[in-house]
N, C-alpha and C positions, 0 to 999 in steps of 0.2 A: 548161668546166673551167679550172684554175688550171694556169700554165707551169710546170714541173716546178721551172726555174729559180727563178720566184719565190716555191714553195713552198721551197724550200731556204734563200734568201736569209732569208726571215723565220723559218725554226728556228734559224737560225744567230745572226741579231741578237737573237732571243728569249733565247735561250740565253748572250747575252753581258748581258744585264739580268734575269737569272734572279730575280736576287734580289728586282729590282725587283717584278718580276710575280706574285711568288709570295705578298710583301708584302701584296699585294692582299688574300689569303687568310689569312694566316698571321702571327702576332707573330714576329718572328727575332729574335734574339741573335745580337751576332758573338764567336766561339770562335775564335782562331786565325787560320785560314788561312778556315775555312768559318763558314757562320751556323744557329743551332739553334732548334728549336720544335717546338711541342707537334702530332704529325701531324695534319693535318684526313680522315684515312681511317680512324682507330679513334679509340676514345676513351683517353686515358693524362694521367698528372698529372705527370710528367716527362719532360721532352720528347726525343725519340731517332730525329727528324725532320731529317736535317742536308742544306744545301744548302750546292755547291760553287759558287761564282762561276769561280774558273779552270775546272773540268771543265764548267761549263753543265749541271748534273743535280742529282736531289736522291735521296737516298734514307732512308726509316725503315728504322733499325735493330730496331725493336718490329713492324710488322707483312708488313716487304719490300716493301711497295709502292717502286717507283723510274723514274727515267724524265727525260725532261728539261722543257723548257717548255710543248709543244705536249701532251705525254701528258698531264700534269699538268693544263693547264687542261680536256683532253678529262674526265680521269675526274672532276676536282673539280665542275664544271659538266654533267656529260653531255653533251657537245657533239658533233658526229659531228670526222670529218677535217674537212671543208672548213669547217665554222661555226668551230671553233678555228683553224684557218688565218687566216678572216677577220679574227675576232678579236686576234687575236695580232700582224697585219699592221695594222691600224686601231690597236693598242697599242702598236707600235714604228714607226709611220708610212711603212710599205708600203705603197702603193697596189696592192690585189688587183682585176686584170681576167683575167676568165674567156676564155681561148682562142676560137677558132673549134671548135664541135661538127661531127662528119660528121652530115650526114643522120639516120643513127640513134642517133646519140646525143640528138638535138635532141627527134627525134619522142619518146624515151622521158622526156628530160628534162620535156618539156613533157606529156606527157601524166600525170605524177607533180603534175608543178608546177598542173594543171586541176581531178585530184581534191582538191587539198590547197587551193586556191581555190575550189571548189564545197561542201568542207563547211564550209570558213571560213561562206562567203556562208550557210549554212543556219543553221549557230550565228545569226551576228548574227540572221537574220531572226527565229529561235526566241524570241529575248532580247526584239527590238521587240515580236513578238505578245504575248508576254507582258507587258511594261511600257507598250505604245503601244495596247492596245486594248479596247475595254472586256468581249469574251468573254476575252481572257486574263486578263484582271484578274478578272474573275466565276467562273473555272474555274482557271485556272493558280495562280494566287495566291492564293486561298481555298481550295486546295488544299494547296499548298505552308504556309502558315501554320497549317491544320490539323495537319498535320504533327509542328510547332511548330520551322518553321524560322523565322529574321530575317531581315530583308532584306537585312542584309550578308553572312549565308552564304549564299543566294538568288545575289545575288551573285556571291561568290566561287567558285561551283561551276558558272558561266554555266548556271546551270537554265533553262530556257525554255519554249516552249508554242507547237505545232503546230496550229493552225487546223482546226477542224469542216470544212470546204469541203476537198472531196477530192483537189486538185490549187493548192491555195493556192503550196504550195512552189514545185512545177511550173515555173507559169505564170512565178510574178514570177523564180525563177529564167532560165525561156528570155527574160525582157523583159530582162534584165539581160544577154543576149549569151552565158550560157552554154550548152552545147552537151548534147543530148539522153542522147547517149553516156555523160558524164559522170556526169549523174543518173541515169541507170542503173547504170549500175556502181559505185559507190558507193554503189547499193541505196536513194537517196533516191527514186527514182521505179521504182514497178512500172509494165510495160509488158504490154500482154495486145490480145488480137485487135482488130481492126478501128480501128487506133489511140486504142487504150485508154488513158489514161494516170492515175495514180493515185499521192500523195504514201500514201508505206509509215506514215509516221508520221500519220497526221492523226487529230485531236481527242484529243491524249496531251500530257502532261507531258512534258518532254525532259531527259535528263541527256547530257550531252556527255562522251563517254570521252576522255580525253588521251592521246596516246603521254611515255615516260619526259620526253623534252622538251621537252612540252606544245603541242604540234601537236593541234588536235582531228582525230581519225581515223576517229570512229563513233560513234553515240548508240544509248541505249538509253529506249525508251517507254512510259510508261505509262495506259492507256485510263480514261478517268471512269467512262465509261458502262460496261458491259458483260451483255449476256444469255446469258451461259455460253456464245457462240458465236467471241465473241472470245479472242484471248488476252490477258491482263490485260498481261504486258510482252512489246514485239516487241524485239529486238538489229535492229543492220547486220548486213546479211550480209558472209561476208570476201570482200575484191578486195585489190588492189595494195596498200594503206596499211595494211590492218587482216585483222592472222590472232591471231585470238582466243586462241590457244591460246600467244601472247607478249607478253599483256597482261594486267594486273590491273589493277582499277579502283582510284582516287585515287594512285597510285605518284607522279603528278608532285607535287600537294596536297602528301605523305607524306613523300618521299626524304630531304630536309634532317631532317626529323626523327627517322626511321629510324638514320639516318646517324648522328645525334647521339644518341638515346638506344639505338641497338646494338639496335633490338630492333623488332617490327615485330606489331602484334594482324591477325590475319586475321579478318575476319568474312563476312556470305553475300553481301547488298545495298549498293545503292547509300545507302540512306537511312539504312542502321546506320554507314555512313564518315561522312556528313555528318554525322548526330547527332551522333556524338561528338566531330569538327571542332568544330563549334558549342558541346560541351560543357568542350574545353581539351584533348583528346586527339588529338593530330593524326598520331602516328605509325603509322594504320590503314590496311588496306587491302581490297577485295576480293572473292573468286574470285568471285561472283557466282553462284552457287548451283550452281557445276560443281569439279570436281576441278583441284587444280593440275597444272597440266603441268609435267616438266622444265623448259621453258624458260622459265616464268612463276619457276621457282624459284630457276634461276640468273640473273632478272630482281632477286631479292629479294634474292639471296646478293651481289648488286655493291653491298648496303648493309649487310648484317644475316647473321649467322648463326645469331639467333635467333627463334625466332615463339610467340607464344602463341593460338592457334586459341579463339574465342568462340564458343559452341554456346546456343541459349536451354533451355528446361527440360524438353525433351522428347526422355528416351533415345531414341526409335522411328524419332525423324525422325532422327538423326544417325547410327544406325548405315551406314546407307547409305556415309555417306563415310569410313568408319573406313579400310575399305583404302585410300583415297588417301594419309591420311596416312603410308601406309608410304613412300608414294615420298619422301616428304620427309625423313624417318628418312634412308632410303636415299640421299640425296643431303651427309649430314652435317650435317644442320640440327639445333639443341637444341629440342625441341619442348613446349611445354606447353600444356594445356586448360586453359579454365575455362567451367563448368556456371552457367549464369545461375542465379537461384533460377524456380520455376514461372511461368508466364504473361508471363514477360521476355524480351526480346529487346535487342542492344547497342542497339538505337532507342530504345526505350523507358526502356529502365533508364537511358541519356546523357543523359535529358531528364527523370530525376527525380534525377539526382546530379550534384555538382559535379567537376571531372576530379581535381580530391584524392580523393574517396571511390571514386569510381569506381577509382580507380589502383590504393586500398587495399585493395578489394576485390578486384580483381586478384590483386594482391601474396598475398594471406591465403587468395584460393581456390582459386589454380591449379594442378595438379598433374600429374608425368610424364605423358604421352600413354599410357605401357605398362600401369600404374596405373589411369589412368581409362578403357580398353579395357577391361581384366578386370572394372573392375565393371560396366560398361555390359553385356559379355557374361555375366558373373554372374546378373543379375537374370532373363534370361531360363533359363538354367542350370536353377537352382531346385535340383530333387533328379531331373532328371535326365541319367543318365549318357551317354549320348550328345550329348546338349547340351551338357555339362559337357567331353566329349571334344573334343569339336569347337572350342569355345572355346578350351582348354587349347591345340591348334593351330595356331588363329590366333593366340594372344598371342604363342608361341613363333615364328610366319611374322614378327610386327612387329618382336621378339628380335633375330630374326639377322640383320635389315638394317642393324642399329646399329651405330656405325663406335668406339665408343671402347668398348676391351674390358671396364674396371673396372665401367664403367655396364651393361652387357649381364651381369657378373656379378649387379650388384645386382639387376635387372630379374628374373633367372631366381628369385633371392629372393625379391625381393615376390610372381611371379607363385605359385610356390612356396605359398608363405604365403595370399595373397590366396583361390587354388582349391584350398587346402588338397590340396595333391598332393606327395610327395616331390619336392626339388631332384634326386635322380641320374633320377627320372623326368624331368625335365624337360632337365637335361642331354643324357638319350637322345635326346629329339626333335627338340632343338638340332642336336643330332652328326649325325642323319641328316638331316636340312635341310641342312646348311652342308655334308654330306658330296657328297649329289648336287647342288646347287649348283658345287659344287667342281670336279666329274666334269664335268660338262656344261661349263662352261668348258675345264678342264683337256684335254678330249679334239678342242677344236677346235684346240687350240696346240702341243699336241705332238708332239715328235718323235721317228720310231726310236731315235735316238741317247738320246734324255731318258728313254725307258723301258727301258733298258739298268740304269739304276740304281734303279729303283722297289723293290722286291724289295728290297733292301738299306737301303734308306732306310725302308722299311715297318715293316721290322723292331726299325731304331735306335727310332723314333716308338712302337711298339708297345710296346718295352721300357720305354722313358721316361714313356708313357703310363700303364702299369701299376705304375709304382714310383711314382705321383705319386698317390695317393688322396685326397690334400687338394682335387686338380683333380675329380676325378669318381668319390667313391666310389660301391662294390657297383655301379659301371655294366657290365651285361655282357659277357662276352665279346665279343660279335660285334657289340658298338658301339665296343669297344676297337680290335678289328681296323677297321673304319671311320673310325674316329677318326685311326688310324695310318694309314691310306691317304689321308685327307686332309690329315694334315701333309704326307705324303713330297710329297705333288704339290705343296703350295703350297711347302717347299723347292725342289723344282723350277721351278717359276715362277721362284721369286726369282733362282736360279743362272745360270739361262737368260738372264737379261735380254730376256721378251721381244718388246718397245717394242726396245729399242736394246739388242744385245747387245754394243755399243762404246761405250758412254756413260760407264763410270767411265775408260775411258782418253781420249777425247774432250776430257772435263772438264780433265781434264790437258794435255793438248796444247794445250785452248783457252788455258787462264789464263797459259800462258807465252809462249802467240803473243802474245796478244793485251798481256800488260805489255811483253816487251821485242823485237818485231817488230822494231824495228828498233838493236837494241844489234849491234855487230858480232861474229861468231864465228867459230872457226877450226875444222873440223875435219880430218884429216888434212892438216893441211897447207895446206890450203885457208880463204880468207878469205870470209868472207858476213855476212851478217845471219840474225838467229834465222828472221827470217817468211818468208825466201827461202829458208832452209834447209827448212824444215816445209812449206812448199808445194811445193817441188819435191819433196820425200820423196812426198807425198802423191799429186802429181801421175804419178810415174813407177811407182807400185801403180795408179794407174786408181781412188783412193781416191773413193769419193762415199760419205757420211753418210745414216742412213735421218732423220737429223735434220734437218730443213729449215732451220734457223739457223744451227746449225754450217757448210752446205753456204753459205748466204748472207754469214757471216763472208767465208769463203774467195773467193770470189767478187768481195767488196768490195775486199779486196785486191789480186786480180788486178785488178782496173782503176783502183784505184787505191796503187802499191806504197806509195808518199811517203803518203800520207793519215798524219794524225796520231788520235791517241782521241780528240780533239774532233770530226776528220770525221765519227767513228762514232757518238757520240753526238748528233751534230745529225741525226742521219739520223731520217725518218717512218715507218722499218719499227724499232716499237717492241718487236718481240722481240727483235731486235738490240740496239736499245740498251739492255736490260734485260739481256739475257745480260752484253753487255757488262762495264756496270756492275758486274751480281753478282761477274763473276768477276775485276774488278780493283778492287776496293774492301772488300768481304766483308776479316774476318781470317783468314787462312789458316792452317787447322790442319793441319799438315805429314799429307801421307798414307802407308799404309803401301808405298804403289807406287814414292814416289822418294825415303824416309827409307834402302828399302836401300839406296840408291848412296851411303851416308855422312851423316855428320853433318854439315845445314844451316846454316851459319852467318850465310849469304849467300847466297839465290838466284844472286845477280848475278853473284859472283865465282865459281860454281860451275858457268856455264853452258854451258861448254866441254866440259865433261863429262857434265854433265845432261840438254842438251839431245839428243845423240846418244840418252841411253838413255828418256827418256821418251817420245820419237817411236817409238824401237823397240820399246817397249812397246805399241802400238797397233800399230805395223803387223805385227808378229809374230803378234796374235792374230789379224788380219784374215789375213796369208798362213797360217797354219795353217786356216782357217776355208776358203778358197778351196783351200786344197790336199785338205783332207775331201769336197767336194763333186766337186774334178775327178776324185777316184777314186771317188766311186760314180757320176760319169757313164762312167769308162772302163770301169767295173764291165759298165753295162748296155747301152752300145753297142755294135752289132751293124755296122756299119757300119767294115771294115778304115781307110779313110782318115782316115774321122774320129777313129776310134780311135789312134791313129801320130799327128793334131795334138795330140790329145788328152794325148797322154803325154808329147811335146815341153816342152809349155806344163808339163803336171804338175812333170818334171824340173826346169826352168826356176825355178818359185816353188821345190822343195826347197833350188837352190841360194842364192836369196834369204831362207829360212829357216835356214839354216846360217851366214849372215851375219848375221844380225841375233841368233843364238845367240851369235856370240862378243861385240858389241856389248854384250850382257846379261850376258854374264860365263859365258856357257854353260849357263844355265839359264834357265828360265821361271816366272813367277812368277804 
C-alpha cells in the first residue's frame, strides 16, 4: 500500500498543476482568473467545463460533474484509487513506494495479483494456439474468418483458441510455476477424483471478457464439434475477479465511444459486438443472452444514459426478456428497440452493411421500448380478451416504472390507442399500480406521528383530484379515493424528509461554515470565528448527521481548525470534495430560510447576525425532534428512576429550545 503521506503530497502537487494535467484531456481557454472548455463527461458545443488553478478543482456547470485532479483523471480514464495515484505521482514526479503490508494484507494482495497473472498467462497462451499452431490455424481461424472476421479485429478482441488435448492449458500452465489453486479457482482447470485434471475450455474458440479497465477477468467458449451432449458456449465461473452479474461484454472496447456518442446499442453475443466493431460501430455492448442487472446498469449509466436494445426478427424469442427491460426503465434510462428485419441478427446484418447504413437504419427503425411491447404483445392478443387483458397490464407494469412524468403520459396514450382501450381505463390501472406500490413503501417508513395527518391531506388530494378531469376523466370513484391516498402519502414522504430529516437546514449551515470558517465573529459579546462558532454549537447538542459527509466535513475540522479550502479539496475522500465544491462555488439562490432574517446585501457583512440564526435554525428543529421523542420515552417508561432522568434531561432541552426561540425572533419557521 501507498503512505497515506505520499498520497497526499501527490493530490496536492497534482492539484497545484491542475491545469496542466487536465490539458492532457481537454482544450482550456484562459477566462479570467480560471480556464474554460468543452466537458469531456457529456457531450455540449459550448463549453461550461471551468477549472480553477488557485482552488486546484474543476467543475461543469452543464452536467455537475466536479472534483479535483485525482477524481478527475479516476473517472476520465477509469482508473481505480491507487492506478490514478500512481499515475498522477509518475505526472508530477513522486516517486510511489508501496508501504510494508501485514501478513494479510500481502496473502490477499497476492492471491488477487496470482488470479489476475494466471488468466493473463491463459489469454496469451489462447492467442499462441491460435497464431502459432497449425490445429488453431485449421480450427480457430477458419473459424473465426468464417465468421467474416479480419485479422485485425481477430486481433483487437484477443480472440484465441483452446487446444483438443484436454489439459493442454493445465500442464503448460503448472511448467510455468503457476499454482494448482489458481487454475482452479479461476475455473480455468476442472478438478475431479483421483487427480483428475481437465482444462474447462478445451477444443473452443476463446473470447476473453475484459473488466471496465481492461484487465482480462474470464473467457467465454465456444465448442467446433458438438453432438448435442456438449454445450455449444461454456462462461468462467464467478471467483474473486469475476461476478457476472457487474460485467457486460465489450464495455472496455466500447466506453470512449459510448462516452462520446451518449448512447450505447445493447445486443445478445459476443460475435454481434465484434461484428459491428468490425463494421464502424463501436459504441456496443453485451448482456450475453441474460437479463441486465442493476449493477451491469449503473456500469453503463457512468457513460450513457441512453440504450437502444437490438432484438433480430423473431417476436417469440425476445419476449422472454421483455420484463428485464423494465428494470432499466426503472433505473431512468431512455430506452429504445429496434427489430432487425426477418432472418437477421446484429452479426449478420454488420457484415452486410456499412456503419453509415447500419446507423441509419437504426435512426429510421427504432422505436419507444412501451411502443414496441404492445405490439409484440399485440400479436399474440389477437381477438382475445384475456390475452388482451393481460397485456393491457403488463404494458401499464413497464408505464409506471418510468421516471419522467410527460413521457408516461404519452405512453398511456399510445398504449391507449395501440390496444384500443380507453386512456381513463388505463389511468385506472396506472392508479392502482402506483397506488400499492406506494403503500408498500409508504408503510415501511412511516410513522405514528406522519399518520396523524393522512386523513386531512387525503381529503385536500381527493378534492383536487376530482376538480382536475383533464388529469383522469370518468375515472372512478374509488380510484379517485386511491389516487388521493397515494398523493397524501407521497406528500408525506416528501415533508418528512426521510433520508435526512436535517438536510435543507445542514445544507445551510454547511455553505456558511465551509466559505467563511474562518472570518472572525462576535456574538454576545464574544469573539470567534464562524467554524469554531458552529462546531461548538454543534458539538454542545451531541449534534451527529445521519449524513456521512456532512459528519466527515466536521471532523476534518476538528483536526484540522487552520486547514484552508484547498486542504479540503486536495483531500481523496471525494464526497467531500464534491460537497465542498458544490457548495462554495454553485451561484447561490438566496433561500427562503435566511432571506427572513432581512434583506442580503452581503453575506459577509451580515454574519453577525446570520450566523446566530441559521445555526439555530437547525438546531431548534433537532432539539424539538429530541424533545418529541424524550416524551414518548417518558410516556412509556415504567421504570420510577429512569423516569425522573428521563424528565431532567426533557426539562433541560425545553430550556435550550426557549433559547433558541428567542434567537429566532420567537418563532419557528
Amino acid at each position: 500500500m501507498i503512505e497515506q503521506s505520499v498520497v497526499e503530497n501527490i493530490i496536492e502537487t497534482a492539484n497545484n498543476s491542475i491545469v496542466d494535467i487536465i490539458s492532457d484531456y481537454v482544450s482550456l481557454k484562459k477566462r479570467g482568473a480560471n480556464y474554460l472548455g468543452c466537458c469531456p463527461f457529456h457531450n455540449e458545443k459550448t463549453g461550461s467545463f471551468t477549472v480553477s488553478p488557485a482552488k486546484g478543482i474543476y467543475k461543469c456547470f452543464g452536467c455537475g460533474k466536479a472534483g479535483n485532479a485525482l477524481k478527475f483523471v479516476m473517472e476520465h480514464d477509469h482508473l481505480t484509487f491507487v492506478e490514478a495515484v500512481k499515475y498522477l505521482g509518475k505526472r508530477v514526479g513522486i516517486e510511489v513506494k508501496d508501504r510494508e503490508l501485514t501478513p494479510e494484507m500481502k496473502a490477499a494482495q497476492t492471491k488477487r495479483e496470482s488470479l489476475s497473472a494466471v488468466m493473463e498467462f491463459a489469454h496469451k497462451k489462447f492467442i499462441s494456439n491460435l497464431w502459432d499452431t497449425e490445429e488453431g490455424q485449421a480450427v480457430g481461424i477458419t473459424y473465426f474468418r468464417h465468421r467474416g472476421f479480419t485479422d485485425h479485429t481477430i486481433k483487437e478482441f484477443g480472440l484465441g483458441y483452446s487446444m483438443q488435448q484436454r489439459n493442454a492449458l493445465t500442464a503448460a500452465a503448472l511448467n510455468a510455476g503457476f499454482k494448482m489453486e489458481f487454475l482452479s479457482e479461476s475455473g480455468l482447470t476442472i478438478l475431479g477424483e483421483n487427480n483428475y485434471q481437465a482444462d474447462r475450455f478445451w477444443g473452443r474458440v476463446m473470447f476473453p471478457i475484459h473488466s471496465v479497465s481492461g484487465k482480462i477477468i474470464a473467457f467465454g467458449g465456444r465448442v467446433m464439434q458438438t453432438n448435442g451432449k456438449v454445450a455449444k458456449y461454456v462462461n468462467s465461473p464467478e471467483y474473486e475477479l469475476y461476478h457476472k452479474s457487474d460485467v457486460v461484454y465489450g464495455i472496455y472496447q466500447a466506453k470512449a465511444e459510448i462516452q462520446k456518442q451518449d448512447r450505447c446499442y445493447l445486443v445478445e453475443g459476443y460475435t454481434d459486438v465484434i461484428s459491428m466493431h468490425q463494421s464502424g460501430i463501436t459504441n456496443v455492448i453485451a448482456s450475453c443472452g441474460t437479463s441486465l442487472t442493476q449493477n451491469q446498469i449503473k456500469l453503463i449509466q457512468r457513460f450513457t444514459n441512453n440504450m437502444t436494445v437490438l432484438y433480430d426478427g423473431d417476436y417469440a424469442g425476445i419476449k422472454a426478456s421483455l420484463r428485464g427491460i423494465d428494470m432499466i426503465l426503472k433505473e431512468g434510462m431512455n430506452v429504445k428497440v429496434l427489430l432487425l428485419p426477418d432472418g437477421e441478427d446484429p452479426d449478420s446484418f454488420a457484415l452486410k452493411h456499412t456503419a453509415e447504413d447500419f446507423v441509419d437504419y437504426i435512426n429510421s427503425h427504432q422505436t419507444d421500448f412501451i411502443q414496441f411491447k404492445a405490439k409484440a404483445l399485440l400479436k399474440d392478443a389477437e381477438n382475445d380478451p384475456l390475452r388482451k387483458s393481460a397485456a393491457v397490464n403488463s404494458i401499464v407494469e413497464s408505464i409506471s416504472v418510468v421516471q419522467d412524468l410527460v413521457l408516461k403520459e404519452y405512453y398511456v396514450k399510445e398504449c391507449a390507442k395501440l390496444m384500443d382501450v380507453r386512456e381513463d381505463i388505463i389511468y385506472s390501472i396506472l392508479t392502482k399500480k402506483v397506488v400499492a406500490d406506494a403503500q408498500r413503501t409508504a408503510n415501511d417508513h412511516f410513522t405514528h406521528k406522519s399518520r396523524q395527518h393522512l386523513a386531512s391531506q387525503q381529503a385536500e388530494a381527493r378534492t383536487s383530484l376530482a376538480a382536475d378531469q383533464n388529469v383522469a376523466p370518468n375515472v372512478p370513484q374509488s380510484d379517485l379515493e386511491a389516487a388521493a391516498a397515494n398523493i397524501a402519502r407521497q406528500q408525506q414522504l416528501e415533508s418528512l424528509d426521510i433520508v435526512n430529516p436535517f438536510q435543507r437546514e445542514e445544507r445551510e449551515v454547511l455553505r456558511f461554515f465551509l466559505k467563511y470558517m474562518h472570518c472572525p465573529f462576535f456574538f454576545e459579546n464574544k469573539q470567534s470565528t464562524v467554524g469554531a462558532y458552529i462546531k461548538e454549537c454543534l458539538d454542545g447538542d451531541g449534534y451527529k448527521s445521519v449524513d456521512p459527509v456532512f459528519n466527515r466535513i466536521m471532523d476534518f475540522y476538528a483536526e484540522r481548525p487552520d486547514a484552508s479550502m484547498k486542504n479540503y479539496t486536495d483531500s481523496a475522500d471525494f464526497e467531500m470534495v464534491e460537497r465542498v465544491i458544490q457548495l462554495t462555488n454553485d451561484e447561490v439562490t438566496l433561500s427562503k430560510m435566511h432571506t427572513r432574517f432581512g434583506k442580503m446585501e452581503s453575506e459577509e457583512a451580515l454574519l453577525d447576525d446570520l450566523i446566530p440564526k441559521i445555526v439555530a435554525q437547525l438546531r431548534y428543529k433537532f432539539v424539538k425532534e429530541t424533545i418529541s421523542r424524550l416524551g414518548q420515552d417518558i410516556a412509556t417508561c415504567t421504570d420510577p428512576d429512569t423516569q425522573a432522568k428521563l424528565t431532567q434531561e426533557y426539562v433541560g432541552w425545553l430550556g435550550v429550545q426557549k433559547e433558541l426561540s428567542v434567537t429566532l425572533g420567537n418563532r419557528m419557521w
